[in-house]
C-alpha positions in Angstrom: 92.6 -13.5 63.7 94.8 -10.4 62.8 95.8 -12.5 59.7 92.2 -13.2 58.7 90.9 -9.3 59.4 93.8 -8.2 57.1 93.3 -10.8 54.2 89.0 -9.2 54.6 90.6 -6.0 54.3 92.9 -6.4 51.1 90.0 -8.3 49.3 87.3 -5.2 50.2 90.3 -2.7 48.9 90.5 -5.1 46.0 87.0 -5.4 45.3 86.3 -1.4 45.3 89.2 -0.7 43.0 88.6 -3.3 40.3 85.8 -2.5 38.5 84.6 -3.8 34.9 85.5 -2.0 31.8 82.5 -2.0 30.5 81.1 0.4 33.1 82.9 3.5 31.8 80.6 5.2 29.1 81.8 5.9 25.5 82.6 9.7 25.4 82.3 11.7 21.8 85.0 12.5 19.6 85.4 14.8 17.3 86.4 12.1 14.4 84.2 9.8 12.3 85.7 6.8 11.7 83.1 6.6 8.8 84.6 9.7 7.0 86.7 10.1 4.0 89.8 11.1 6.3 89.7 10.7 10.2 92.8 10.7 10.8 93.1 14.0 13.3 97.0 14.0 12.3 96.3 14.6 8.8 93.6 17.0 9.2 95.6 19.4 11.6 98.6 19.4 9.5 96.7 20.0 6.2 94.1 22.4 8.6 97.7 24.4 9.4 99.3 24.3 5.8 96.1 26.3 4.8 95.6 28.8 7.6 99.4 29.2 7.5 99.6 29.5 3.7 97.2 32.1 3.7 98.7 34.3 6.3 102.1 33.7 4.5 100.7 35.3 0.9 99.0 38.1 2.9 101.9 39.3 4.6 103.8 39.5 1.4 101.1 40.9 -0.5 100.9 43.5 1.7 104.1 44.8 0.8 102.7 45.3 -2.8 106.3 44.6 -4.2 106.0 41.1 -3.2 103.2 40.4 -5.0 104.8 37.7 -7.6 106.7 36.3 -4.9 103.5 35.1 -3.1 104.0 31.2 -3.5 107.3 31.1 -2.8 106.0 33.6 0.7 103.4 30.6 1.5 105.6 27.7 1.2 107.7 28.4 4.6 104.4 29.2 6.5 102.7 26.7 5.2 105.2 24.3 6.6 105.6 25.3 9.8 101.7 26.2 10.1 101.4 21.7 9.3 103.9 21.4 11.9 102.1 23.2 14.4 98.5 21.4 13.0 100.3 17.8 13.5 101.2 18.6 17.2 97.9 19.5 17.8 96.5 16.6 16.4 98.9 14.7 18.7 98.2 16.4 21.7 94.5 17.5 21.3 93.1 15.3 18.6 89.6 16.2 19.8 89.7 19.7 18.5 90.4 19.1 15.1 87.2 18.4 13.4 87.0 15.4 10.5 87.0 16.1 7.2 83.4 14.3 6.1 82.2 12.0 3.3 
């Protein structure tokens, strides 16, 4: 009998922890697979390149002599700005946004 009430108990455990896939809801994304580029990899490094090329050109603009040194003063922001833009779009791909059609 102790047998039997065990084997009821293991198939009741069994029974509330399975459960079918289909029962879990599709959540929203922030990518369309439809777009011209979903890929949230891409669009976080490219996303950082920009924001990080900006900031780059503005900080040596600001020094008024570096004014005709501005693309060379973008290019190592820009890089580590797609770095940072490609983590995020490993770690968080829901917050960067897809680039649409």
């Amino acid at each position: 009998m102790a047998q039997s009430a065990a084997a009821v108990s293991d198939e009741a455990t069994a029974a509330e922890v399975a459960q079918p896939v289909a029962a879990v809801a599709a959540q929203d994304i922030a990518t369309n697979p439809n777009a011209a580029n979903h890929d949230p990899l891409a669009n976080g490094a490219a996303a950082g390149a920009a924001v990080g090329a900006v900031f780059g050109a503005v900080v040596c603009a600001a020094t008024i002599v570096g004014i005709p040194l501005i693309p060379l003063c973008a290019l190592g922001p820009a890089f580590q700005g797609a770095l940072v833009g490609l983590l995020v779009g490993v770690l968080a791909p829901d917050a960067v946004p897809q680039i649409l059609p």
